[in-house]
C-alpha positions in Angstrom: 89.9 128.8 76.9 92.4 130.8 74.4 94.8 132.9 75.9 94.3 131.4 79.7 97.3 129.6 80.9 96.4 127.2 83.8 98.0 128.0 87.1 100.5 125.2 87.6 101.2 123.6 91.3 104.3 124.8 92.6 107.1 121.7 93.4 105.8 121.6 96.8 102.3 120.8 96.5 101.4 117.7 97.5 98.4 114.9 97.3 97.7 114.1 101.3 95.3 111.4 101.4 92.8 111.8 104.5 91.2 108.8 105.4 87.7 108.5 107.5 87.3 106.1 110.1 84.0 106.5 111.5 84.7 105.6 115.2 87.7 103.3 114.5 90.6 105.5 113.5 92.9 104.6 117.2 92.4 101.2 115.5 93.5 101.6 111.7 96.8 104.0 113.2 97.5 101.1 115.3 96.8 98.6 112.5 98.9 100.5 109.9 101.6 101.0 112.5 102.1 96.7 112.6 101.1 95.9 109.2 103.1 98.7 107.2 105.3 100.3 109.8 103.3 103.7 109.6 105.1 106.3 112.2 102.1 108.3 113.8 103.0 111.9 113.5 100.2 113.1 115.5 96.7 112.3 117.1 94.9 115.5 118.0 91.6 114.3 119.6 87.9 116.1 120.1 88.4 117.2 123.5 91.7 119.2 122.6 90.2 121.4 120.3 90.1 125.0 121.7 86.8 125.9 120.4 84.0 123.4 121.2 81.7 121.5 118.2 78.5 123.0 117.6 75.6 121.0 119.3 75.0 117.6 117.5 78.2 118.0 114.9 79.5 114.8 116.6 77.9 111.4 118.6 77.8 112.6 122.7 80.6 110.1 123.6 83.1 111.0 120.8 85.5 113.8 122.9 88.2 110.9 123.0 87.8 110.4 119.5 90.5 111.2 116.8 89.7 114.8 115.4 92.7 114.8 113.1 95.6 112.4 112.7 98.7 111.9 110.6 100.6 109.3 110.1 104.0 108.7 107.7 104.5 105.7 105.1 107.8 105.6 103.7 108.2 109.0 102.5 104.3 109.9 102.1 102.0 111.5 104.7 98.5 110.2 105.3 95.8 111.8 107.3 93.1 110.1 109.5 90.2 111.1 111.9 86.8 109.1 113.3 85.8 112.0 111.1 82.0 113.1 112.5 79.9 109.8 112.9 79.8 106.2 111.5 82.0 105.0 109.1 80.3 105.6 105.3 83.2 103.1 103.4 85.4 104.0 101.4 85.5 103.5 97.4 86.3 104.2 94.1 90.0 104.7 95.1 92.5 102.3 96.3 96.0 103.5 98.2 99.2 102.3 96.4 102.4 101.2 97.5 105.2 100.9 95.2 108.2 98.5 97.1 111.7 97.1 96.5 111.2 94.2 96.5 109.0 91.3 95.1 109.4 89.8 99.2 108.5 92.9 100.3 105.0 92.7 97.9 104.3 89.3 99.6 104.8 90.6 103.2 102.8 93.7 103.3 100.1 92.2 101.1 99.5 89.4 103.9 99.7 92.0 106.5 97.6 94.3 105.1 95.1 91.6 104.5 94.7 90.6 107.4 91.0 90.9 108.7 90.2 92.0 104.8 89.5 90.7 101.9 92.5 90.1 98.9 91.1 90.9 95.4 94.2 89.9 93.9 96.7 88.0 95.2 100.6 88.9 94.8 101.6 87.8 90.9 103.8 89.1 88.3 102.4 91.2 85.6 103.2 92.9 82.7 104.4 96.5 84.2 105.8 94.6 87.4 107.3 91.2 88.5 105.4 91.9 91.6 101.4 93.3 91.8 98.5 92.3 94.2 95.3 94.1 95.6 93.4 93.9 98.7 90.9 95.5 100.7 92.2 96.0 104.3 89.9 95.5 107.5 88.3 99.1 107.6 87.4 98.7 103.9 90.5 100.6 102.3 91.8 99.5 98.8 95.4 98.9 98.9 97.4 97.8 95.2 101.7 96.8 96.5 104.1 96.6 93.8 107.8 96.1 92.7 108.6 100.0 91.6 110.1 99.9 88.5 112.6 102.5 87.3 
């Protein structure tokens, strides 16, 4: 509209992605951990929050569940829970990592595939000597690349 200037984000607003694991979330933070060397910043489960869940917001035997999770790759943050019930996938978005090194492509893309399916193995292309894609085990999209300045 004429006249209406858009409010821009201020230097410190950030994209967190926040993943949903549908029961399996200990299991991706673990698997994340090996595969990518992910620090776990924290795990806050079901039975730790101070004010209960309505009746019927989450399956009976999910109070050791993960409520909220985050965990740190490289310098980005990513968030996690089991989120409220079974796993619904994930698509029409893939996570990417941008790496030093072409060695570096080739060793997270084999350990992120492990258990998942590689859409595109490690290759060079024409924006990087290094580029492959893969879906991991819990169904997340993952591109890994050679950063280029």
């Amino acid at each position: 509209m004429p006249g209406i200037v858009p409010s821009i984000p201020s230097m410190s607003t950030q994209i967190e992605p926040y993943l949903f694991f549908g029961g399996r979330c200990d299991e991706a933070l673990e698997f994340y951990r090996e595969a990518v060397g992910a620090e776990i910043l924290m795990v806050k489960r079901f039975s730790e929050n101070p004010q209960p869940m309505p009746p019927g917001a989450i399956p009976p035997d999910w109070d050791g569940k993960v409520m909220h999770a985050s965990i740190r790759i490289g310098s980005s943050v990513v968030m996690a829970s089991d989120g409220c019930g079974p796993a619904t996938g994930f698509s029409g978005f893939s996570l990417s990592l941008s790496v030093a090194t072409e060695a570096e492509v080739d060793r997270l893309h084999a350990a992120l595939a492990q258990g998942g399916k590689v859409t595109m193995p490690p290759t060079q292309t024409f924006w990087s000597p290094r580029f492959g894609m893969l879906e991991d085990k819990f169904g997340v999209g993952w591109m890994i690349t050679v950063a280029i300045a």
